[in-house]
SENUMAR-945700 format. One line per field, with one value per residue (C-alpha): residue in three letters; x, y, z. Coordinates in Angstrom, 3 decimals, always signed. Layout:
<rs>
residu = [ALA	...]
east = [X	...]
north = [Y	...]
up = [Z	...]
</rs>
This chain:
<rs>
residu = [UNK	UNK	UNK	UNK	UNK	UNK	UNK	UNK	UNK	UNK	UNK	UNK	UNK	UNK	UNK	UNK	UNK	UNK	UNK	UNK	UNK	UNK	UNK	UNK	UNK	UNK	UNK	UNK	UNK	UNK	UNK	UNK	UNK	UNK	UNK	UNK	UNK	UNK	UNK	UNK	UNK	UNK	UNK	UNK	UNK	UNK	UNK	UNK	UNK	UNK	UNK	UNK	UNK	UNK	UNK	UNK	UNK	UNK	UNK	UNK	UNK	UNK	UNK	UNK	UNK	UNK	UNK	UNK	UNK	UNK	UNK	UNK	UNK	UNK	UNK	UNK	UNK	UNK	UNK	UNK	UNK	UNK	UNK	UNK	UNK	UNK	UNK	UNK	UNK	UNK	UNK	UNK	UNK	UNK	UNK	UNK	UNK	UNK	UNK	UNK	UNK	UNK	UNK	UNK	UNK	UNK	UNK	UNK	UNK	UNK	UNK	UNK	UNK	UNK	UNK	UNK	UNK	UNK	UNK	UNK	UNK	UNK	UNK	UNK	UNK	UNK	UNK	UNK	UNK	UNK	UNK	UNK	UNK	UNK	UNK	UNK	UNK	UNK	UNK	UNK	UNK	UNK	UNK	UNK	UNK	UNK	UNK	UNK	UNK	UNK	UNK	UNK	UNK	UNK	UNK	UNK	UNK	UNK	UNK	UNK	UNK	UNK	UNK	UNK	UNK	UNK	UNK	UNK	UNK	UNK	UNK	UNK	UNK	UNK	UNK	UNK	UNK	UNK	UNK	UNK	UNK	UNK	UNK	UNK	UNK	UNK	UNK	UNK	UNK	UNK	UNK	UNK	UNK	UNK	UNK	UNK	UNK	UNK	UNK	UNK	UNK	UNK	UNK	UNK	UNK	UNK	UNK	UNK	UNK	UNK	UNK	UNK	UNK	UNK	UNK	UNK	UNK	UNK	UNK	UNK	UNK	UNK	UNK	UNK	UNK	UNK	UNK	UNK	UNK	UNK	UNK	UNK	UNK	UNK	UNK	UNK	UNK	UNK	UNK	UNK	UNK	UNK	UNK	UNK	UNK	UNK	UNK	UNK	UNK	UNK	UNK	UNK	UNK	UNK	UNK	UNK	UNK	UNK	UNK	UNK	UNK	UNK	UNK	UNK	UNK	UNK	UNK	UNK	UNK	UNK	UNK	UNK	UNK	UNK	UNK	UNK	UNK	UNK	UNK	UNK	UNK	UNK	UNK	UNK	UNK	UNK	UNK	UNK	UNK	UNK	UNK	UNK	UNK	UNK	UNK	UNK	UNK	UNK	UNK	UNK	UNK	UNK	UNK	UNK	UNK	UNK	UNK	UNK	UNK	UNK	UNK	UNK	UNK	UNK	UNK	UNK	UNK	UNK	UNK	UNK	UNK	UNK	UNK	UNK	UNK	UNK	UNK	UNK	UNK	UNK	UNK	UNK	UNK	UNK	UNK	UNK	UNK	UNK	UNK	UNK	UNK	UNK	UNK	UNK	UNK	UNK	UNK	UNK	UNK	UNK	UNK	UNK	UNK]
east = [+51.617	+53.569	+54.693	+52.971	+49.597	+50.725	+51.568	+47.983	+45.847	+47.533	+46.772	+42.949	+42.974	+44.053	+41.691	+38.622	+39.881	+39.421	+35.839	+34.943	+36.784	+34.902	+31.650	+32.741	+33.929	+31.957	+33.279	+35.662	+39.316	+40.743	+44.175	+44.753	+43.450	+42.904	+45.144	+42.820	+39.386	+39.817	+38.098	+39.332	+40.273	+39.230	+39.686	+37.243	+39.408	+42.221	+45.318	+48.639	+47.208	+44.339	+45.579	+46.695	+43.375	+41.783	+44.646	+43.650	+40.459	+42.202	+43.736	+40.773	+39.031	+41.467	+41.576	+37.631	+36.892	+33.238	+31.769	+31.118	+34.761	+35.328	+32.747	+33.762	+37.327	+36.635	+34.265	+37.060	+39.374	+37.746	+37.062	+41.268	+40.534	+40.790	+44.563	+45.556	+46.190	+47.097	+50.184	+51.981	+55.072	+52.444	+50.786	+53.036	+51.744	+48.056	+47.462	+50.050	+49.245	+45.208	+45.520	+48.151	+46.365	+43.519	+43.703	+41.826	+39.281	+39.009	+38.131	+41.826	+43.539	+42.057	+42.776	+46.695	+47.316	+45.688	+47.862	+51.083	+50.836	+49.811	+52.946	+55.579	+54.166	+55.038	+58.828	+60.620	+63.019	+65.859	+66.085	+65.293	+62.874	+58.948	+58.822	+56.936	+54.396	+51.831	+49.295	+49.697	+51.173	+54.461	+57.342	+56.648	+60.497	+61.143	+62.624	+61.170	+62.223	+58.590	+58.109	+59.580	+57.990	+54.972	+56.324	+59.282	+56.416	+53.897	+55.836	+57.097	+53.176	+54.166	+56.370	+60.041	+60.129	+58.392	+60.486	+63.667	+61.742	+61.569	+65.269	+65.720	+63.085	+64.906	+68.329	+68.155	+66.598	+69.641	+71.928	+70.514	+68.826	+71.519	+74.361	+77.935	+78.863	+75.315	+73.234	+70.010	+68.832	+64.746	+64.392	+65.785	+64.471	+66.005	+66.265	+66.869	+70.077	+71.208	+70.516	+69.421	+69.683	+68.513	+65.303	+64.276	+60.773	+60.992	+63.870	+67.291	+67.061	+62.898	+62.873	+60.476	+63.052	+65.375	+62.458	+60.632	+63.752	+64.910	+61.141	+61.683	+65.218	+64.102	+61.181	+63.529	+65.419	+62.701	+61.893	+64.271	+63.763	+64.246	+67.689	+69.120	+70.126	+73.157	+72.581	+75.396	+75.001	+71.173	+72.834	+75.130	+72.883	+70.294	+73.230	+73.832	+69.942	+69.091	+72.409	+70.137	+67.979	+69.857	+72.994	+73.581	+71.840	+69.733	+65.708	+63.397	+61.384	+62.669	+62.727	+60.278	+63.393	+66.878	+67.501	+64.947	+66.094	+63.579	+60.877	+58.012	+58.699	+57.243	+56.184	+54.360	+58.141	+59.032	+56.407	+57.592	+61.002	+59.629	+57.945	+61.171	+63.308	+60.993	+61.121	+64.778	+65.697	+63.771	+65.592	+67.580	+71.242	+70.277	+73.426	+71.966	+68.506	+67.910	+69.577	+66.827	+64.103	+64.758	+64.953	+62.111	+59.933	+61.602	+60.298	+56.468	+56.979	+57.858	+54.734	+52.766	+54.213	+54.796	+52.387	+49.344	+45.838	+42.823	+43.744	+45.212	+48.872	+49.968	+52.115	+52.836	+53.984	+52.321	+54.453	+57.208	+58.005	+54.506	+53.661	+50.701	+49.028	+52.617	+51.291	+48.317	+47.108	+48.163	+46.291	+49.684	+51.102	+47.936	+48.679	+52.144	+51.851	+49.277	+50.783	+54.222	+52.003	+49.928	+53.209	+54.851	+51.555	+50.830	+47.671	+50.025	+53.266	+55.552	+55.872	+52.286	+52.385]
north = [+134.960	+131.608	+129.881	+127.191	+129.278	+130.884	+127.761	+126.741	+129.886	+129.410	+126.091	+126.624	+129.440	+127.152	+124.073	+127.080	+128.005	+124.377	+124.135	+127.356	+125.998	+122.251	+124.333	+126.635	+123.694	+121.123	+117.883	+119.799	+120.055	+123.114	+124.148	+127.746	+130.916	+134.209	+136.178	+138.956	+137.644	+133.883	+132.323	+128.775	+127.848	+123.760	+120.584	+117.771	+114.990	+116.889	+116.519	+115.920	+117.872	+116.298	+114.461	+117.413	+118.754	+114.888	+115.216	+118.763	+117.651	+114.540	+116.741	+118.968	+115.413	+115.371	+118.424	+118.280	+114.806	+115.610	+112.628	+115.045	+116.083	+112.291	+111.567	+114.584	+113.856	+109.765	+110.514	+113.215	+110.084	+107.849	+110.280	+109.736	+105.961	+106.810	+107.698	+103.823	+102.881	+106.195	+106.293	+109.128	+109.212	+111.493	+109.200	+109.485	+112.885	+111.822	+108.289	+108.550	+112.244	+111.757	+108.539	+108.801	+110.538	+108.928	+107.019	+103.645	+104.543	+101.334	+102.999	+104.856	+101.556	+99.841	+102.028	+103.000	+99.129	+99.105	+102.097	+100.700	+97.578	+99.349	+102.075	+98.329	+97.087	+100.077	+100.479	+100.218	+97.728	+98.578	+102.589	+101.880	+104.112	+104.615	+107.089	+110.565	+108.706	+110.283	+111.166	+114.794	+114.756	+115.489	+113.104	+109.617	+108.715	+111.669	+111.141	+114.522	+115.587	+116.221	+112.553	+111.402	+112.393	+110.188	+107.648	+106.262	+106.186	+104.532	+101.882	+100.912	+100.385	+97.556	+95.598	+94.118	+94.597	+98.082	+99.269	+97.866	+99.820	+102.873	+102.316	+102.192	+104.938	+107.348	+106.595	+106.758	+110.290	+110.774	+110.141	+112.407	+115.449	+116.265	+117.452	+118.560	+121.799	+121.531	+122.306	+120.519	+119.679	+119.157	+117.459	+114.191	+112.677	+109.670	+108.593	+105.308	+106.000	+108.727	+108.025	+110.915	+114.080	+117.156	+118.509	+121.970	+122.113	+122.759	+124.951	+124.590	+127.189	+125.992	+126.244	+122.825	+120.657	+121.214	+120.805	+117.639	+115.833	+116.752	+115.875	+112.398	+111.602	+112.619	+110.162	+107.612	+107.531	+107.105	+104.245	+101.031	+99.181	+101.504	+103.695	+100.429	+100.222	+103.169	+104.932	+106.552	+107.841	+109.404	+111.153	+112.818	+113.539	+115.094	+117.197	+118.779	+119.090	+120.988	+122.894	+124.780	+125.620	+126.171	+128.020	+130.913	+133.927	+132.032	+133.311	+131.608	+132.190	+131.312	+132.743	+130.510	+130.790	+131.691	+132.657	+135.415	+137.533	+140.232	+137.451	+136.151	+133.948	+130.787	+130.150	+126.369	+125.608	+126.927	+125.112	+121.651	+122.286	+123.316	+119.329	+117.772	+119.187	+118.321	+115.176	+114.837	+116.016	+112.976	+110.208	+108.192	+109.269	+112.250	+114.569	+117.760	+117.128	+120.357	+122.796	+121.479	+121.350	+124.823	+125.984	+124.131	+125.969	+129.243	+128.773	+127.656	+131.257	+133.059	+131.805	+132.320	+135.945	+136.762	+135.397	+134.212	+135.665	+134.714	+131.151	+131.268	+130.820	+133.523	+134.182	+130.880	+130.509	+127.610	+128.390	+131.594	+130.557	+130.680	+133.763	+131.769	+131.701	+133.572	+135.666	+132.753	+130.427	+127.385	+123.850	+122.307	+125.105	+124.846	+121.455	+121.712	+124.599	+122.533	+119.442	+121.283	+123.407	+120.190	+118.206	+121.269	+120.986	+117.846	+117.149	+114.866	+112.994	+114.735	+110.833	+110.046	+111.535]
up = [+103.704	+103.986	+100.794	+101.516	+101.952	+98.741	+96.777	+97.924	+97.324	+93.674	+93.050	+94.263	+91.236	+88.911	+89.869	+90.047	+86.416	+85.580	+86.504	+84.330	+81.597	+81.700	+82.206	+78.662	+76.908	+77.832	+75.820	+73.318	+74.677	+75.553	+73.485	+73.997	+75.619	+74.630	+77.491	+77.347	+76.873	+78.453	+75.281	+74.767	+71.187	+71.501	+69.179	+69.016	+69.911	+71.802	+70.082	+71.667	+74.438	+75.552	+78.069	+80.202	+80.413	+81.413	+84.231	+85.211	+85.909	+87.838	+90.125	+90.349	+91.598	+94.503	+95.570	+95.623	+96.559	+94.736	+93.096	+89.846	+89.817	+89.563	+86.892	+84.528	+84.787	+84.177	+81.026	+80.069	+79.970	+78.079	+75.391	+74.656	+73.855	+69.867	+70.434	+71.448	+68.379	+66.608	+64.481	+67.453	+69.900	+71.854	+72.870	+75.565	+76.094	+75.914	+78.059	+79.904	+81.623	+81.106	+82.935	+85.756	+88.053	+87.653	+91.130	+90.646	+88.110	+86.155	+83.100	+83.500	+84.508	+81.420	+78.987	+79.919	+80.245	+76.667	+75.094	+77.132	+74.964	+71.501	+72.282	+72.877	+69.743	+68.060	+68.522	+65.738	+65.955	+63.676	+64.880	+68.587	+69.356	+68.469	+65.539	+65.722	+63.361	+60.692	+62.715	+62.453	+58.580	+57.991	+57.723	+59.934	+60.984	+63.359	+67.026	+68.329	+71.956	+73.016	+71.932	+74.883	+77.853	+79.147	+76.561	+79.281	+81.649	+78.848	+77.997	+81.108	+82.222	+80.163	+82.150	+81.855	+77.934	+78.111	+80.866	+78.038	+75.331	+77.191	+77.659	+74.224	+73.270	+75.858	+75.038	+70.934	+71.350	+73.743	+71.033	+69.070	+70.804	+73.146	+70.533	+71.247	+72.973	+75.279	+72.784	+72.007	+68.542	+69.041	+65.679	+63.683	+60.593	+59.305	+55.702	+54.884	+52.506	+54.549	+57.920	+60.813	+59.882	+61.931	+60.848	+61.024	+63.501	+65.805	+66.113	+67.783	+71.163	+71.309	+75.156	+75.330	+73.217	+76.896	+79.362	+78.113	+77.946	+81.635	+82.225	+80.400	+81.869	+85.775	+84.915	+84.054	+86.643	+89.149	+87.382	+88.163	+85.719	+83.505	+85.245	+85.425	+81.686	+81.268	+84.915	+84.405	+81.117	+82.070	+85.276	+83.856	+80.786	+83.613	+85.466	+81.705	+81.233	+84.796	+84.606	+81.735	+84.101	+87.356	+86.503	+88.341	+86.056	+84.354	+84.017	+85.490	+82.526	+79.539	+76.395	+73.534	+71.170	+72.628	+69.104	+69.691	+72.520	+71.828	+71.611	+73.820	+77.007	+77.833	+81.025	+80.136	+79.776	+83.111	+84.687	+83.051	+84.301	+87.758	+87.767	+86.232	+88.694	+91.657	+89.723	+89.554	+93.308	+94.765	+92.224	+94.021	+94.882	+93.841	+94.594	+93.822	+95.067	+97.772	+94.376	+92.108	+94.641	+95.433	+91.991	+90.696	+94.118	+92.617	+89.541	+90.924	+93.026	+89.899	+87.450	+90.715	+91.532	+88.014	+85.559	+86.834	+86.782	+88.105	+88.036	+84.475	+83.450	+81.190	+78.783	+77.254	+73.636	+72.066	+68.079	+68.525	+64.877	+63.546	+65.776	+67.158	+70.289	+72.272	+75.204	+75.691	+79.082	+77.347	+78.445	+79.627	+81.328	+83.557	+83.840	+85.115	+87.343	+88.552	+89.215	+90.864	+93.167	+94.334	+95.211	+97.042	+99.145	+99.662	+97.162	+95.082	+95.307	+92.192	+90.974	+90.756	+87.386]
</rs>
């Protein structure tokens, strides 16, 4: 079999799994999956994650082309509104992925123009970046490195001073997530008398903390507007970034916590490397663009080859730390492997979303 019948016999799984879970869920949002049952564990309004599964179903519309697809993934779209004016970096997460895919549904055009604007008004001024907020308790001024991605694309929905914001926003988590010696520190807090100080969750080696911000950076610098402020600083930032993932020796998989080499893996963090590199290889000037392409289909082969069943992405760790949810189909895993597989064939282009 070619790749390319492969890479689409895979992606049909997934988008197959996708119907069965709408049909078992019906208007919760899935979270997590039992890897040996396929039970969904769901939330009513879909926390940080809810906008995956709206653009699961988005590319489930397009693959399709059915009318129903359309409708369930529309009404699954609108039922983010409530997170416009949330107090939540993630909101990157949540408008940005439920809505970018979402073609020219005017309910999905409405409502990212209307969280673009609410995310602009939210950036904080003085620290240069919109905080991790309250809305899921715990301290407010955090600059988290899975507050990023979605929220460069996000605020630059908002024109010339969201494209400067997302500048900003990218650029102050920068400063402080990518420490000396390579090494990524996930979590900052800031304290008024004290200023930033690392905070402890997640955890320094957290696989995700390196793969949303090459995710963030390669969606920088396919945006103008945005790559024109320091281009130099965010490609050489994203050669340190996809050297993590590309070095010669390195898994394919990663381990949840590097700190834990007798731990689980994670593939949802493979797959949102897989998309950042794809991502990265077609910014422009590029030099390493066939490398990451070809790791990034590597990767896709691997989750494909290695770790998916029936449609659904195993073995993603949603909390190593908290032991919860690590050998599980994971919402955004299905999401990424998703969106990687439709680029390399064809459903998508890899900068639609």
């Amino acid at each position: 079999m070619t790749p390319a019948n492969r890479y689409g016999r895979a992606l049909a799984g997934v988008l197959d799994r996708a119907a069965a879970t709408r049909a078992e869920t019906g208007d919760r949002f899935p979270l997590y999956a039992d890897p040996e049952s396929g039970r969904w564990t769901t939330t009513g309004r879909g926390a940080w994650t809810g906008g995956f599964w709206a653009g699961l179903l988005w590319l489930r519309a397009r693959y399709t082309g059915e009318a129903a697809d359309r409708a369930a993934a529309s009404a699954c779209t609108a039922r983010l509104a409530d997170w416009v004016e949330a107090d939540t970096a993630t909101r990157g997460l949540i408008l940005w992925y439920g809505t970018a895919l979402a073609d020219e549904d005017p309910g999905a055009r409405e409502l990212r123009a209307r969280a673009a604007e609410a995310a602009l008004a939210a950036l904080d001024p003085e620290l240069g970046l919109v905080p991790w907020g309250s809305a899921f308790g715990g301290p407010r001024l955090l600059a988290r490195a899975d507050g990023v991605p979605g929220m460069v694309g996000l605020l630059a929905a908002a024109g010339p001073d969201g494209e400067r914001a997302a500048a900003s926003h990218l650029h102050r988590h920068l400063d402080l997530c990518t420490g000396a010696g390579g090494r990524t520190v996930p979590a900052w807090e800031f304290d008024a008398g004290a200023g930033w100080r690392a905070y402890g969750e997640p955890q320094a080696g957290w696989s995700r903390g390196d793969a949303w911000l090459l995710l963030a950076v390669a969606d920088a610098l396919n945006r103008p507007g945005v790559a024109r402020i320091a281009p130099d600083r965010l490609e050489a930032v994203a050669e340190r970034l996809a050297e993590a993932w590309t070095r010669p020796g390195t898994p394919l998989v990663p381990l949840a916590d590097r700190g834990r080499p007798d731990g689980p893996v994670d593939t949802s963090a493979a797959a949102i490397a897989a998309v950042a590199l794809l991502k990265l290889a077609r910014a422009p000037g590029c030099r390493a663009a066939p490398r990451y392409a070809y790791r990034a289909a590597a990767i896709l082969e691997r989750l494909v080859d290695g770790h998916l069943t029936r449609g659904r992405l195993l073995d993603g760790c949603y909390d190593a730390g908290k032991d919860l949810a690590v050998r599980h189909e994971l919402v955004w895993g299905d999401f990424f492997l998703a969106l990687g597989l439709a680029a390399l064939t064809g459903l998508t282009a890899i900068g639609d979303a």
